[in-house]
C-alpha positions in Angstrom: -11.6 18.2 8.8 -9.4 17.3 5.7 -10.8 19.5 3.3 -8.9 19.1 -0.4 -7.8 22.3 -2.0 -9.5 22.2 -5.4 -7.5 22.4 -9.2 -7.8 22.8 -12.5 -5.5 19.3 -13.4 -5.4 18.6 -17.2 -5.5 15.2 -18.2 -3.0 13.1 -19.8 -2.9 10.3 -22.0 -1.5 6.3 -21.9 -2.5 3.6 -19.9 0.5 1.2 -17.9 1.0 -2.5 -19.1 0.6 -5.4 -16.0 2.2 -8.3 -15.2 1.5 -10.5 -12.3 4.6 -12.3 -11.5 4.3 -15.7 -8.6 6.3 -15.6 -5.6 8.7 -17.9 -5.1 9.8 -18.7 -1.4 11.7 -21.7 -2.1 14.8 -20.2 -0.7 13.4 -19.4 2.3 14.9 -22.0 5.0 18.2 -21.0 4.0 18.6 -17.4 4.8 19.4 -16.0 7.9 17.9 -13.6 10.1 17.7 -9.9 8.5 20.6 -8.0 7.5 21.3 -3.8 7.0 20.0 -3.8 3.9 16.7 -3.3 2.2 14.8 -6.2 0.1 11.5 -6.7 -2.1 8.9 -8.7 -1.3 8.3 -9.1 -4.6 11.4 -8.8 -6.8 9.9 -10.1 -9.7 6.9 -7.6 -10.6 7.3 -4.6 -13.0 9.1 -1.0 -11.4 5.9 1.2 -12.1 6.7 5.0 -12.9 4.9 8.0 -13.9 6.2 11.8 -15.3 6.6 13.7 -12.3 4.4 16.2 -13.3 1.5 13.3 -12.9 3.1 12.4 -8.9 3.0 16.6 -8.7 -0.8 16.6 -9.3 -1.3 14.0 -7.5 0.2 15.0 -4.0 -0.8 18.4 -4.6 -4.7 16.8 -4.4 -3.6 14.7 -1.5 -2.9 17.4 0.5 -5.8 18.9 2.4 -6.7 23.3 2.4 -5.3 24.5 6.0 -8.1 24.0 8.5 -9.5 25.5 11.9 -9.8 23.4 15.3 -13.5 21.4 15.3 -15.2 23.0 17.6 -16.0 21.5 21.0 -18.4 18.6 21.0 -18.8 19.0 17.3 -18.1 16.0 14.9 -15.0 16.0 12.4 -15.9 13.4 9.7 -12.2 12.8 8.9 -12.4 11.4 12.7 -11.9 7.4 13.1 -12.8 6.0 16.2 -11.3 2.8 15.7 -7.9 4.3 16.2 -6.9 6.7 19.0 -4.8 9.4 18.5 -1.8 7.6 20.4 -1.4 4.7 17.6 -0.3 7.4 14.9 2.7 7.9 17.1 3.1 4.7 18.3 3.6 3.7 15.0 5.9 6.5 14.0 8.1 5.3 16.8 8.3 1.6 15.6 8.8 2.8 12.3 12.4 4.5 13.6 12.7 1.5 15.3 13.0 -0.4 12.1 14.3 1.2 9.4 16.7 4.5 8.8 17.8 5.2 5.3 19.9 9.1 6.3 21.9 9.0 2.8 21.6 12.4 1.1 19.0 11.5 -1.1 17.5 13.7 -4.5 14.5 11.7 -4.2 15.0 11.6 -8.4 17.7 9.5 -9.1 17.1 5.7 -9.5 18.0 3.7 -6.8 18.7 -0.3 -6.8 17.1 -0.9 -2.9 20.0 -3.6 -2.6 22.5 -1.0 -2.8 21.1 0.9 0.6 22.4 0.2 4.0 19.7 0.5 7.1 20.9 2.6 10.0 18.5 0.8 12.2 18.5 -3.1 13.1 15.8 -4.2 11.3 14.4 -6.0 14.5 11.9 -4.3 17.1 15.2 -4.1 19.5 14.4 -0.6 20.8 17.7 0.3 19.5 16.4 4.1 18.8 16.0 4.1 22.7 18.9 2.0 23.7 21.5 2.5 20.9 24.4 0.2 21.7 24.1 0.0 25.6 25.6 1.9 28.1 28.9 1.1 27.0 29.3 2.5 23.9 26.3 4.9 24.0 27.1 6.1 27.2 25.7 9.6 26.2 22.0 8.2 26.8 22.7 6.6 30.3 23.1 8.0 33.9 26.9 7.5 35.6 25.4 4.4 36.8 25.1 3.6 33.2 21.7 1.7 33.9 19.5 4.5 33.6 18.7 5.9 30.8 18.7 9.9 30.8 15.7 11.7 31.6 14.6 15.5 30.5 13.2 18.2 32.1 9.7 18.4 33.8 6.9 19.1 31.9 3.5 20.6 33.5 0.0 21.2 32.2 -0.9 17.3 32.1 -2.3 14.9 34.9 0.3 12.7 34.0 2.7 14.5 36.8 6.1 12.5 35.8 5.8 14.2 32.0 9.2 14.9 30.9 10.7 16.3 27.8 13.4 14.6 26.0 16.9 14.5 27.4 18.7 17.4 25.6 22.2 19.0 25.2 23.2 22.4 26.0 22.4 23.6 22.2 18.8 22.4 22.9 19.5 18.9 20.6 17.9 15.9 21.9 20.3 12.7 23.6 18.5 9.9 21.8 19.2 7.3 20.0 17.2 8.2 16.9 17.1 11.9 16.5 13.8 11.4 14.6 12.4 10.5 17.7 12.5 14.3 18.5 10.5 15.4 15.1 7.5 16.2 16.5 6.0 16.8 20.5 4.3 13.4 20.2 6.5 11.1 19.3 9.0 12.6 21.8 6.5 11.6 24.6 5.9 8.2 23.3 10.2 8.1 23.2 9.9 9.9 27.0 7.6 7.1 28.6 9.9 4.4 27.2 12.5 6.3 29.0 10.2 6.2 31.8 9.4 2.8 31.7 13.3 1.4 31.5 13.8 3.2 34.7 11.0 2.4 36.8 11.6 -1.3 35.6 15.3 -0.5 36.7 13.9 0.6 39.9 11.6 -2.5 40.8 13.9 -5.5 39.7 16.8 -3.7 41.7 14.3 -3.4 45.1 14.1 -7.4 44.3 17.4 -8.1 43.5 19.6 -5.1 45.5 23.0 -7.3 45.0 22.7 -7.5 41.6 25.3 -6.1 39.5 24.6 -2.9 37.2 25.4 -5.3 33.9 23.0 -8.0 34.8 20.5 -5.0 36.3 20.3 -3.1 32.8 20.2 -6.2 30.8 17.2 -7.6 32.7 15.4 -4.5 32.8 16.2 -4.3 28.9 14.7 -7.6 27.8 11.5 -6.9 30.0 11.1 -3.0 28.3 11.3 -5.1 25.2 9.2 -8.2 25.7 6.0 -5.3 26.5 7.1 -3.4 23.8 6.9 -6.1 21.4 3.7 -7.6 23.2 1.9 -3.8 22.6 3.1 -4.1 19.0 1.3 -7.6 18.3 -1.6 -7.5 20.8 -2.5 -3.8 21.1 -1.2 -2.4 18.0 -1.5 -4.5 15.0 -5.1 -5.3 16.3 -5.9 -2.0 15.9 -4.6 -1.2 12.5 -5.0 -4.3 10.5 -8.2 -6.1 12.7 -7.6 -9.2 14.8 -8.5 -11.1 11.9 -5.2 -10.4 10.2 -3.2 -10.8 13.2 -4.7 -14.3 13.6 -4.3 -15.2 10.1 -0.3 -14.1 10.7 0.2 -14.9 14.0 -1.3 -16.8 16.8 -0.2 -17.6 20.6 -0.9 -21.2 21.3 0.2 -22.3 24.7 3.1 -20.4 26.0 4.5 -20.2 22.0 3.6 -17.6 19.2 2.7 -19.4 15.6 3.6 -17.7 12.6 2.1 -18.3 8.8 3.5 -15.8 6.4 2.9 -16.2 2.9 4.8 -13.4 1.4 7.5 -12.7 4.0 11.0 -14.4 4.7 14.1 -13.4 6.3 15.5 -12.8 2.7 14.2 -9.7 2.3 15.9 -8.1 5.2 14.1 -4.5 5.5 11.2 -4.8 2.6 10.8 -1.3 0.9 6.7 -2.7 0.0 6.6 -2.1 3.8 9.0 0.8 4.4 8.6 3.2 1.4 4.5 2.7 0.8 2.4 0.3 3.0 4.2 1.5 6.4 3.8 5.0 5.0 -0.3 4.7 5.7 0.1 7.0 8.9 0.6 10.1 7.3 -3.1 9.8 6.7 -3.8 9.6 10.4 -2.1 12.3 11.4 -4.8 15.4 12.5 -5.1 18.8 11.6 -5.3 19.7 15.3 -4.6 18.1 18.5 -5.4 19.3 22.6 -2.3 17.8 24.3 -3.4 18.6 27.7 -6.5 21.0 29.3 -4.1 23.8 29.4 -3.2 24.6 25.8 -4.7 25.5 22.5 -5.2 22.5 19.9 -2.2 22.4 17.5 -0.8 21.6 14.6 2.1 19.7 14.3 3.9 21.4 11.4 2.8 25.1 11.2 5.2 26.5 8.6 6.3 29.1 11.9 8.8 26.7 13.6 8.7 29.0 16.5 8.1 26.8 19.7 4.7 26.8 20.9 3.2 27.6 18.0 2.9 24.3 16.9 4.1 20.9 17.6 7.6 20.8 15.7 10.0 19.7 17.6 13.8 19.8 17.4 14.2 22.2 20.5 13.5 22.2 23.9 9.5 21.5 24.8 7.7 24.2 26.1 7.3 23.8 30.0 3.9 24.1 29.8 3.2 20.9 27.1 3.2 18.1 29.6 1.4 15.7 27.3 -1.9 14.1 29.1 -2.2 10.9 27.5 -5.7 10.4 28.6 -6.5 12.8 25.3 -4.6 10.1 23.5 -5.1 6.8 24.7 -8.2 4.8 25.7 -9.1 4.9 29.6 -11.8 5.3 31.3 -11.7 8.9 30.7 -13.3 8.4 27.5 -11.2 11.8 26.3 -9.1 10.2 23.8 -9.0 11.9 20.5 -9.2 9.6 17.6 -7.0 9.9 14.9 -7.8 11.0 11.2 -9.1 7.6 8.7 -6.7 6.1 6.7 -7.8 7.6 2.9 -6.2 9.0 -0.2 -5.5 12.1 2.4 -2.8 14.6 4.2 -3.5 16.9 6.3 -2.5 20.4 5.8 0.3 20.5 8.0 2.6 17.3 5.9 3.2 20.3 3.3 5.1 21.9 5.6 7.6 19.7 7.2 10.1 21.1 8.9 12.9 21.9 5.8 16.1 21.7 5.9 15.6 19.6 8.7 14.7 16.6 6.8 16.9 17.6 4.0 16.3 18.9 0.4 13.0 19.7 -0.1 10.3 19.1 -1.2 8.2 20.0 1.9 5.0 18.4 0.9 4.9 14.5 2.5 2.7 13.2 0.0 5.3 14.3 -2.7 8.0 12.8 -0.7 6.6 9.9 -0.4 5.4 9.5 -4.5 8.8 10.4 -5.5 11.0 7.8 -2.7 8.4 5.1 -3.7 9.4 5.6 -7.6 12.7 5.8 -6.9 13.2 2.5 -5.2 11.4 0.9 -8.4 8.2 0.1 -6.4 5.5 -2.2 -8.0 2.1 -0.4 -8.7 -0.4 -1.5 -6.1 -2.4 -3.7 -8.6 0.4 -5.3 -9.8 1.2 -6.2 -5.8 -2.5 -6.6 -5.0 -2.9 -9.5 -8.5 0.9 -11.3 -6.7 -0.5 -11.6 -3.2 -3.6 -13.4 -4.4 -6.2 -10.0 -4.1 -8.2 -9.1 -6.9 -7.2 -5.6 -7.4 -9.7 -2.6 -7.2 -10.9 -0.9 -9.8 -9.9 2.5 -10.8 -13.0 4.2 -10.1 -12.4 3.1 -6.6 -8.9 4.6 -6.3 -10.5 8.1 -4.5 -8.3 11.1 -3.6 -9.5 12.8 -0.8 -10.8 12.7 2.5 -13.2 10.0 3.1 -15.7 12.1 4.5 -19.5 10.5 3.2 -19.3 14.0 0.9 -19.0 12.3 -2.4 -17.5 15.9 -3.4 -14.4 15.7 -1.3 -13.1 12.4 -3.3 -12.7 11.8 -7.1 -10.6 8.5 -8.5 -7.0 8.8 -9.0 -7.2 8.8 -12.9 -9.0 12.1 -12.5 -5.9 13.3 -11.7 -4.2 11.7 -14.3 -5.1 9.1 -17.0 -1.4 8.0 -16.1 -2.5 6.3 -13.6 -4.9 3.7 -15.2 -4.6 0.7 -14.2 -1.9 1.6 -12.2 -1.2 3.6 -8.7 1.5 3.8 -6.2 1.6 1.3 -4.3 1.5 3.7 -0.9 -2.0 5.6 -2.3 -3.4 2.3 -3.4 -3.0 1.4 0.4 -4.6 4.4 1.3 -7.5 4.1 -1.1 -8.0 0.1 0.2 -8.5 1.4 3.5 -10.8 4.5 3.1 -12.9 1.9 1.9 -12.5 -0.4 4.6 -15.5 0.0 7.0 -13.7 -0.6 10.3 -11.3 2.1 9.9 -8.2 -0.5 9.2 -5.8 -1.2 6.2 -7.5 -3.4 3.9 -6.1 -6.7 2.4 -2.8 -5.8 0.6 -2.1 -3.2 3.4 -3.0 -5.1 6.5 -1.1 -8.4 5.0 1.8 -6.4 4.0 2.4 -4.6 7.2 1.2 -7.5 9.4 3.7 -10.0 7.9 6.5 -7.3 7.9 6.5 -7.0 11.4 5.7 -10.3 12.6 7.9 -11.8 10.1 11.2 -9.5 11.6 9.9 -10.6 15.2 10.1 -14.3 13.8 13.6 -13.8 12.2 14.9 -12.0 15.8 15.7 -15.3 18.1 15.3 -13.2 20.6 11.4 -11.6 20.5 9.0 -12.8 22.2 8.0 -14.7 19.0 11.0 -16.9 18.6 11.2 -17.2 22.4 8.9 -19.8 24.4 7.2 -19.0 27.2 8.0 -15.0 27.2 5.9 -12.9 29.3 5.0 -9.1 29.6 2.9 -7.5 32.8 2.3 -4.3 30.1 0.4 -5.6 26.9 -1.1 -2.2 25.9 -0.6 1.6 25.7 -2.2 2.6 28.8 -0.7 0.2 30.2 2.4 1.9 29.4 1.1 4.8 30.5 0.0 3.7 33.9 3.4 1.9 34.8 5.3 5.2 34.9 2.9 7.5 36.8 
């Protein structure tokens, strides 16, 4: 389990003045669909800050003591079964899907979001698998430049057709996002789309065997996306917000999609609400250990060691033995899938140790990472975004770092930490804390709403997605789905 390390934090004085500011979407009809830039939901609300010793203390507390494997058939109270192992990843992989800010980056020095460019479309385009098409990434396609490249075979797993990620001869992944490659999980999740764009290739070209390779590769594009976006908004989003959200966002009525978003429009191209805090709830999923097939140890992903095989850092070439077996990940009738870790005001052991200088200039620790970027942009506190959206916010007291657990002991509120944070937390831990609470496992109101309009609301500003298009269809709606297409 996440287990926080325990210390001796001294408190500090001041409490932080709030303002709830309306939104006002009057603007709305007339922009246009998102640009490479990054926006605010909420443009109008107070930049919260704290000293950095205070964001310190606090991620140092977020941050659970290194931990052993559960044993087998015992219970890990960090587990959360309403969320498999798989989504984590999933949701990694959308996220580098979406948004790429690769400037050098202090983490320290104020930053005006306007002035960043996305690397990514912000649009669920599968551009990180794709990259500009065969033409001008011709690096990720076969000579027939319809296929996309595949790696070498991977054993250990029942899934027989595992591969690793296509790789040059210094052991760097071909990809179109080289984040894709950061860890062994994520690179499987990138592998089966891979998978999937070829066996699609393969099927509509037994159909259609006179069909040229341009009109071959764009087919079989659209249809890898229209299931890709379909597993985002019926399998996905389900999953992390509850159903409930998603129909309050977005509803399929006939053969057309339905969209009510109260906080998102096209005007605020890539939101950093959504990119540098609410998105950022996975981190807490992520689990200390995980069996990626019957064949090898549990694992870590980040181990400090960064020698292959001792964990599951990636950046090199897979060990030929870590064939990933998705039943341990997904939901089949197995009933093997590991769940993933709840969504509370906790990391896991391993997001200290990230794989530096991989992902630049330190620091190593996630949680600190993520505290710094967040004040950085100029972020609202999460009351002060909670009060805008119409949410009463919660109370301090309810603010818990920690693992949620049941063991009162393992959590304490945030102003424990710090008396800094009165009446105002990062917005990303606030998400976190709304959902420990959250008895089914999901992102609570700001969190669910934020992330759920995000996404949907990008779907509705691509003409494209399956949103904006009538009468799309997808034979793969889910991640077994997925799974099952390409064995």
């Amino acid at each position: 389990m996440k287990r926080l390390m325990t210390a001796s934090i001294a408190l500090s004085t001041g409490l932080s003045s709030l303002i709830a500011i309306p939104i006002d979407h009057a603007s709305a009809a007339t922009c246009g669909s998102p640009g490479s830039s990054y926006g605010q939901l909420f443009p109008g609300l107070p930049d919260a800050s704290w000293d950095v010793t205070d964001l310190r203390a606090l991620s140092t507390a977020m941050i659970a003591a290194a931990d052993e494997p559960t044993a087998p058939g015992a219970l890990d109270p960090e587990d959360n079964a309403a969320i498999p192992a798989a989504y984590t990843y999933f949701g990694q992989f959308v996220d580098h899907d979406l948004t790429l800010d690769d400037r050098p980056d202090d983490l320290t020095t104020p930053t005006d979001p306007s002035t960043l460019v996305n690397a990514r479309t912000p649009q669920l385009d599968l551009d990180s698998l794709y990259g500009n098409g065969p033409t001008s990434s011709s690096q990720l396609y076969e000579s027939d430049h319809v296929h996309l490249l595949v790696g070498a075979s991977l054993t250990g797993s029942r899934d027989l057709g595992a591969r690793d990620l296509p790789r040059d001869a210094s052991g760097r992944a071909i990809i179109g996002d080289p984040r894709n490659d950061e860890n062994r999980i994520v690179a499987g999740i990138h592998s089966l789309f891979i998978r999937f764009h070829n066996v699609t290739v393969d099927r509509i070209r037994r159909r259609n065997p006179n069909m040229s390779s341009s009109v071959l590769f764009a087919r079989a594009r659209q249809e890898v996306l229209n299931a890709y976006q379909w597993i985002v908004l019926t399998d996905y989003l389900p999953r992390i917000v509850g159903q409930k959200t998603v129909d309050n966002t977005v509803r399929r009525r006939g053969s057309r999609w339905v969209t009510t978003l109260r906080n998102y429009t096209s005007c605020a191209s890539m939101p950093i609400e959504f990119s540098a805090a609410a998105y950022r709830f996975g981190h807490s999923q992520v689990r200390a250990f995980y069996r990626i097939n019957s064949s090898t140890d549990p694992l870590p992903v980040f181990s400090g060691t960064f020698v292959p095989g001792s964990d599951l850092t990636g950046f090199s070439p897979s060990p030929s033995t870590f064939g990933i077996d998705w039943n341990l990940f997904v939901p089949s009738r197995s009933g093997t899938a590991q769940p993933s870790y709840k969504i509370d005001g906790s990391l896991t052991h391993s997001l200290s140790l990230l794989p530096l200088p991989t992902t630049g200039v330190g620091p190593a620790n996630l949680a600190l990472r993520n505290l710094l970027r967040g004040q950085q942009l100029g972020l609202p506190s999460g009351q002060d975004v909670a009060r805008a959206m119409g949410v009463t916010p919660l109370p301090d007291s309810q603010i818990l770092i920690g693992a949620a657990t049941g063991d009162p002991t393992d959590q304490r509120p945030i102003t424990d930490i710090s008396a800094n944070f009165a009446g105002s937390a990062p917005l990303w831990v606030y998400v976190l804390a709304e959902a420990g609470r959250n008895p089914s496992g999901r992102l609570g109101p700001v969190g669910g709403r934020l992330v759920a309009e995000t996404i949907v609301g990008l779907l509705a500003s691509d003409p494209t997605s399956i949103v904006a298009r009538s009468g799309a269809k997808s034979p793969v709606t889910n991640l077994w789905g997925l799974v099952n297409s390409v064995r």
